[in-house]
N, C-alpha and C positions, 0 to 999 in steps of 0.2 A: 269589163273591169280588168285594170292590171294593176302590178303590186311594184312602186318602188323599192328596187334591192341596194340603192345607194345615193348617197347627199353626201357631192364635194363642192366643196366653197374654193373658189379659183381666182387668180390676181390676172384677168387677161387686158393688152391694151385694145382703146377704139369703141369696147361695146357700148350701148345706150339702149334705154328700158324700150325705147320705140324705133322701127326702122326708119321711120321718115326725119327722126333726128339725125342730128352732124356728128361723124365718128367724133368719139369723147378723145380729150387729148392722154396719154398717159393709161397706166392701170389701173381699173376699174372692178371693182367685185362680184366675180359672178359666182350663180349657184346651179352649180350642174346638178341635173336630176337624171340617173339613171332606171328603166325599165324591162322588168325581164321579159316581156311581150311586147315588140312595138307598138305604137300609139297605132288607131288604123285611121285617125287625119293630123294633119300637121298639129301641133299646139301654138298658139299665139298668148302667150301670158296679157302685153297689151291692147287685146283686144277685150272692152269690157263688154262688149255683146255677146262672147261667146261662155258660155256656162264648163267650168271644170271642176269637178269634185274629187279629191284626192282624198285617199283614208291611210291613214301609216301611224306607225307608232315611234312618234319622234321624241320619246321622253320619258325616264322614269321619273315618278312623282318621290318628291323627298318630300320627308315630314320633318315639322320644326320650325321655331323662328329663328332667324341667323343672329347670332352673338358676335362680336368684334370685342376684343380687349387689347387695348395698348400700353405698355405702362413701363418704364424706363424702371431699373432694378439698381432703385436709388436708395439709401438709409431710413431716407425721411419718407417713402411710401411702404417700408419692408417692417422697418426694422421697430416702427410705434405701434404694430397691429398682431402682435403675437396671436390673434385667435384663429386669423387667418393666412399666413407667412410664418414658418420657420428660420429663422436666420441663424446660423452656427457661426460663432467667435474664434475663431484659431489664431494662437498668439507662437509664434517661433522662438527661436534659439536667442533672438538678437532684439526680442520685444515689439516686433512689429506683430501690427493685428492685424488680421483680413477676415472679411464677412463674405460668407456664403450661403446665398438661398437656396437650401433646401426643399421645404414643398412650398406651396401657394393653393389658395383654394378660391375656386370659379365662384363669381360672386351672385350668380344665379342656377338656376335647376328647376326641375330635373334633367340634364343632360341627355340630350337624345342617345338612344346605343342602337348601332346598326346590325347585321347578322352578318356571323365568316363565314370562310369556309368550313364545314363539314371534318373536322380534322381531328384523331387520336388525341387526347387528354389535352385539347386548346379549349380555351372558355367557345360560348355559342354566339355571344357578340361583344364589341366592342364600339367604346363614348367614340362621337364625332367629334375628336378635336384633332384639327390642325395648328400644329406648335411651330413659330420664327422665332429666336433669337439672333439679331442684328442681321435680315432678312434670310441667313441659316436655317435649312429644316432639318427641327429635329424629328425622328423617330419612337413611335412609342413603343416599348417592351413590357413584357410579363412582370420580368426583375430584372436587376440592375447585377446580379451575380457574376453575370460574364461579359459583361459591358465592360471594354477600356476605358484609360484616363483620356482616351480623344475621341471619345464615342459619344455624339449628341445623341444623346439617349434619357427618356424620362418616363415615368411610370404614373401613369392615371387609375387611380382607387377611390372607390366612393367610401365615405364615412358610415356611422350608422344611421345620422339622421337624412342622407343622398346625397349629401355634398360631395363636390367630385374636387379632390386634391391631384398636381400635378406633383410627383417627388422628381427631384434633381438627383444629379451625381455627386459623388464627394470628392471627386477629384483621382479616385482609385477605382472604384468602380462606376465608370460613367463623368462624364466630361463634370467638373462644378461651375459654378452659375456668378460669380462675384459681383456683391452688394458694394457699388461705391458711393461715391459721395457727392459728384457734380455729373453735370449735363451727359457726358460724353461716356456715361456706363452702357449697359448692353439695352439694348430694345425688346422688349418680350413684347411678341404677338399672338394670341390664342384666337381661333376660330371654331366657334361650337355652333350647334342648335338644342335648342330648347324646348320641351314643352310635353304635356300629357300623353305616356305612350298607349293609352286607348281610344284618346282621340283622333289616332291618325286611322283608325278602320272605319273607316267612310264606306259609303255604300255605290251602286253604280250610278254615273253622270253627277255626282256632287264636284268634282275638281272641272273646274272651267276656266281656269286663269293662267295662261303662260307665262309664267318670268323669264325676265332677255336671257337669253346665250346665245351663240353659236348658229342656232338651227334657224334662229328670227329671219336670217338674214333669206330665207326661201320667202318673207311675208313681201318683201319686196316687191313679189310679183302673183301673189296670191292671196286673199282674204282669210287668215289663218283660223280657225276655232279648233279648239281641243273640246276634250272628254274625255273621263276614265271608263273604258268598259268593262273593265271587270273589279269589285270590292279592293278595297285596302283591307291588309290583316294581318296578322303575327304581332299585333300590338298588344302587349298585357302590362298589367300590374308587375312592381318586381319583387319579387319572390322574397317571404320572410327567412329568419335566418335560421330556423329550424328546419325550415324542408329543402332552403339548398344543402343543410348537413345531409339531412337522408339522402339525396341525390347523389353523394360523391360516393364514389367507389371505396368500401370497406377498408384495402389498404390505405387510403389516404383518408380516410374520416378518425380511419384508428391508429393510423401513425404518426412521425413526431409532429410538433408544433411548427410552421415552420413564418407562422406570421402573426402577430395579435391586429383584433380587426374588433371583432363586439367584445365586452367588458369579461364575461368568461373565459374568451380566449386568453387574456392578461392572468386570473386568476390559475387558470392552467399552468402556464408557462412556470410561474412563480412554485406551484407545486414540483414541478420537476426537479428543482433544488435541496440537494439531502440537506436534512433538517427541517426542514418545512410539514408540516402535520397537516393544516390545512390552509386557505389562501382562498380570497375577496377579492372585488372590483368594485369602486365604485368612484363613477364619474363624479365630477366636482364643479360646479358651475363659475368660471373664473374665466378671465383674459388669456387664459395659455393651454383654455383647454389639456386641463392636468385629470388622467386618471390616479388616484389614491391604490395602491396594492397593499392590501393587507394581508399581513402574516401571523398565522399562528406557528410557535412554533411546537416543534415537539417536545413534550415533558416537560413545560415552562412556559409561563407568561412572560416572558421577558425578552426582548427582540435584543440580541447584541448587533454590533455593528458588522461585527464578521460575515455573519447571514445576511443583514441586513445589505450588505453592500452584493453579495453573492446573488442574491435576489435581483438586485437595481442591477446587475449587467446582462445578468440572464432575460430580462422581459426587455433590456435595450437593443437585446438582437431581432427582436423580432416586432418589435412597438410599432402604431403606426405613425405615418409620416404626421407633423401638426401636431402631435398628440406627446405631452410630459406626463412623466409619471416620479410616482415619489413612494417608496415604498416606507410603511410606516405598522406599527401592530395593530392588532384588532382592537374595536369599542368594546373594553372591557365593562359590564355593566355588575357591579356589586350587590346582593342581593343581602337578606336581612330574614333568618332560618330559628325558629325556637320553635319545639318542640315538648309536648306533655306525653310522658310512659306509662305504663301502669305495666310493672313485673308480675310474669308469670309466678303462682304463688313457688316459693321454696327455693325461690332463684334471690342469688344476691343482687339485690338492686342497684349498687355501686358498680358493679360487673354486668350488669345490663347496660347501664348508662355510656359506663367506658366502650364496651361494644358498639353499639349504636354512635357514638360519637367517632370512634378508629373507623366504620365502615363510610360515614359519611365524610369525613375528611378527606383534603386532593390525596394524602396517601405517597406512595413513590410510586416509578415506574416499573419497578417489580412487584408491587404492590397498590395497584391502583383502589382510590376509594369513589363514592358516588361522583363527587364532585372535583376527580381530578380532570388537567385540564383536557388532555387526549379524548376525552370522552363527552367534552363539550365545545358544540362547532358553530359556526357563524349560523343564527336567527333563526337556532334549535328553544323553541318556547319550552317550558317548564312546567308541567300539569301537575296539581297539589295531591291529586289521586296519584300519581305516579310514583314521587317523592314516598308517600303514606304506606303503599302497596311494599313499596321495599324495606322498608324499617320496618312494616309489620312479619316481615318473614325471615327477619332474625331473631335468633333464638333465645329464649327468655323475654318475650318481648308479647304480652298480653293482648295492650291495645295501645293506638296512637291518636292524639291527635296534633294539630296545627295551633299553637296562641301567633307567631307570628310568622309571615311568608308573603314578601313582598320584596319590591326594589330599596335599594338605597337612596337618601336624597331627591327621592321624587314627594314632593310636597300635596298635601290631599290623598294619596293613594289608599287604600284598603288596608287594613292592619294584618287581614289574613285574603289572600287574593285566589281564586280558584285557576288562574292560568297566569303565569309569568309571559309575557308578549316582549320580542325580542324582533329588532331589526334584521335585513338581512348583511350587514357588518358587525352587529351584534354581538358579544361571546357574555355567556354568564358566567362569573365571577365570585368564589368563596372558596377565602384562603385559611378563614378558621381561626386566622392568626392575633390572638389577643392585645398582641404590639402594634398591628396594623390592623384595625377596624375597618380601616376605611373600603380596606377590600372585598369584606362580606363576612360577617359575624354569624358565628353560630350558637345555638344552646340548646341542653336537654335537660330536662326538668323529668323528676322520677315521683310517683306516689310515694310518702314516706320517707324519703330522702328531702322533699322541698314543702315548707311548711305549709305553702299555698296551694298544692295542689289536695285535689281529695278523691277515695275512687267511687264518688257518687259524681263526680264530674261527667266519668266515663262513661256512666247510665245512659240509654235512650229512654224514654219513655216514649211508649205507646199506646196511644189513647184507643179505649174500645169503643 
């Protein structure tokens, strides 16, 4: 047995597959086999009586089915599919407009991803895409930060549901992409593979099928079959998005933002903005693929534009490609609070009442009450024991109960509910405010003060 150490494919003139043939005219393709032990008899390739069995490793197995996309980065394929193409509008000094594509997202998946190298703070693999614009190869990057305005350069991120987005340059950072309008715009051509990455761990002798390249051209003169001898493996599931957090290194899991990618990430970001108390995400099912960022803000229900726009620039630094966002306040939900007292004896019961009413009101922020807003946060549910436990533990304040404790405007509901259930964009809502109901009404009803209460109301009976 000996081991081929080399396969060169060579242009020489005259050879022919058999001796007894007439030198061929011109160059003909040969395939030189080199051996690190001489043969110990001659080899005659055309000779079919004589038996040669070679063993070599002429191939790594890729996994995936090959993808081809071609598609001309014309208006009328860009610019009517917002869910899948970003296009950006830029109008200059003198009123001309030019469109630029931004991202584009691969119309199939999951994208095969291959292993790098071994490298300090580099991801562990990266998508097989080969990118031509107007047969130009571009180069794929981490980010587009240090990318020139003549650097074909573009950046592959998968979404949350696996969709792999190509982002473009804007023309400052990284070369831009222009969206025109007849034949003769740019030619984009993507070349990926596809397919289940725990499908490609096969076990040993399952791969028996050569596909052409290069190496065939050895079958010429020998009866090729392959096999894999050893498994396929490092094929997995991809990783959810909570335990690639834990996998990043502490500095970078707890330092700044420096991208939104899942719907948290956007909430985040939008926190970073003084004024901002607390802040939401939530995707929205629409053609432009718009996340909603909601904003509470501090000491107010009331989103002004100042913030509001402070917001919208802040998450537009870091947004992902494809992806709109609109920044807007929370679902405020108005609630609907009346309440029966029975005063401690020898207390004024008007002074009970007023207590009990100052301590549940939103209050100021020097003086916050139950229900101000700082103190209530996105699709924080509301338990009637909770409410009850705290009015019963100010002072002058006997016994309590609930006539009514529900939502606002929700038709059928319970007149007195034992848990308020709130979305997670949700914010509960009581302003107290006698001029505007509409916000969440409150009341306190006292034994003796309201002709309709009584303190046998307050009685349990318990049957022996």
């Amino acid at each position: 047995m000996v081991t081929i150490v080399k396969v060169t494919h060579l242009a020489l003139p005259g050879w022919v597959a058999d001796p007894s043939q007439s030198p061929a005219v011109g160059n003909v393709d040969v395939t030189l086999v080199v051996f690190d032990i001489p043969l110990s008899t001659p080899l005659a390739p055309w000779d079919s009586a004589q038996s040669v069995v070679l063993y070599g490793n002429v191939g790594k197995a890729r996994f995936g089915a090959e993808r081809t996309l071609k598609v001309s980065a014309l208006e009328s394929e860009f610019g009517r599919d917002p869910q899948n193409h970003v296009v950006e509008v830029r109008t200059d000094s003198l009123g001309g407009v030019t469109r630029y594509l931004r991202a584009t997202r691969l119309p199939d998946g999951p994208v095969v991803h291959e292993a790098l190298p071994d490298l300090p703070g580099k991801p562990e693999s990266a998508p097989t895409v080969l990118l031509t614009i107007n047969k130009e190869p571009w180069e794929r990057r981490d980010h587009l930060h240090a990318s020139r305005s003549y650097d074909r350069h573009y950046v592959a991120t998968s979404d949350e549901d696996g969709s792999l987005w190509l982002q473009f340059g804007d023309g400052k950072n990284g070369m831009g992409v222009p969206v025109g309008t007849t034949a003769s715009t740019q030619e984009i051509e993507v070349r990926y593979r596809i397919g289940d990455p725990v499908a490609g761990n096969v076990g040993n002798g399952v791969l028996v099928r050569f596909l052409p390249s290069d190496l065939t051209k050895i079958t010429d003169f020998f009866d090729l079959t392959v096999i894999n001898v050893t498994p396929g493996g490092r094929g997995r599931r991809p990783e959810n998005r909570d335990a690639a957090r834990l996998r990043l290194p502490a500095t970078i899991r707890n330092g700044p933002l420096e991208r939104a990618v899942t719907l948290p990430d956007y909430a985040a970001a939008a926190r970073t903005v003084p004024g901002v108390a607390r802040a939401a995400a939530k995707a929205v099912v629409t053609p432009f693929s718009t996340v909603f960022v909601l904003v509470d803000p501090k000491g107010s229900v009331s989103l002004d534009s100042e913030l509001q726009q402070a917001v919208h620039a802040r998450v537009d630094l870091v947004r992902m490609a494809g992806r709109e966002h609109v920044v807007k306040p929370p679902v405020y939900i108005p609630i609907e609070v009346e309440l029966a007292l029975c005063a401690q004896p020898g207390t004024l019961r008007h002074r009970v009442r007023d207590a009990v009413l100052a301590a549940l009101r939103p209050g100021s922020d020097a003086s916050p009450g139950f229900f101000h807003p700082d103190r209530l946060t996105f699709g924080d549910d509301l338990d009637l024991g909770d409410l009850l436990a705290y009015v019963q533990g100010i002072a002058g304040v006997r016994a309590v109960k609930a006539l009514v404790f529900r939502k606002m405007f929700v038709p059928g509901s319970p007149t007195v509910a034992n848990r308020i259930l709130l979305g997670p964009t949700e914010v509960l809502r009581l302003d107290a405010d006698d001029d505007r109901p509409e916000n969440g009404r409150l009341s306190v009803k006292v034994v003796g003060l309201d002709p309709s209460l009584k303190e046998s109301d307050f009685v349990v009976e318990v049957t022996p």
